[in-house]
C-alpha positions in Angstrom: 0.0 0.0 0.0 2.8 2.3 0.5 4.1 2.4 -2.6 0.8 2.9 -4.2 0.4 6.1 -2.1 3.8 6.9 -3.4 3.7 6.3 -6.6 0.4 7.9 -7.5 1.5 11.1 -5.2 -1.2 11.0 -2.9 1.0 12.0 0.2 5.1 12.2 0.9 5.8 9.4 3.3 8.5 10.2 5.8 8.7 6.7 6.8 7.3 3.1 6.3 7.0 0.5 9.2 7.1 -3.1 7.3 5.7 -5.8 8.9 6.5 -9.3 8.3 4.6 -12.4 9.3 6.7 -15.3 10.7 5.8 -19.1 10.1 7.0 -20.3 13.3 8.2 -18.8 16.6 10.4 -21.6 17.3 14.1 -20.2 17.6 15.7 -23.4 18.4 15.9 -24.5 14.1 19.3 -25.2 12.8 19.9 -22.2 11.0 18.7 -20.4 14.3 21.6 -21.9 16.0 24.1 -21.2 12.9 23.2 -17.6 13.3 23.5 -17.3 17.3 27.1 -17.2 17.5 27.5 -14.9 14.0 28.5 -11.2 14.4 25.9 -9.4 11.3 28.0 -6.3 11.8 30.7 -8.4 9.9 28.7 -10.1 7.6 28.7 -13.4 9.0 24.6 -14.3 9.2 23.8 -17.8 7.5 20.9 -16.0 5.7 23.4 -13.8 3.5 25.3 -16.7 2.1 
């Protein structure tokens, strides 16, 4: 919906909040546990590779 309102110039938006739904809460899955120990700030999260 946000980029409709952009794109047809209905408002300027300042910000969008997205919201994604998750399948499972669980955080005890493999690649959980492969990502505990990772440092993101250098790059190291299974979910980039």
């Amino acid at each position: 919906m946000a980029a409709h309102v952009r794109d047809a110039g209905l408002i300027q938006l300042d910000q969008v909040l997205s919201v994604y739904p998750i399948a499972s809460d669980d955080m005890r899955t493999p690649s959980y546990e492969a990502d505990d120990a990772a440092d993101p700030a250098q790059g190291e999260a299974t979910i980039a590779n």
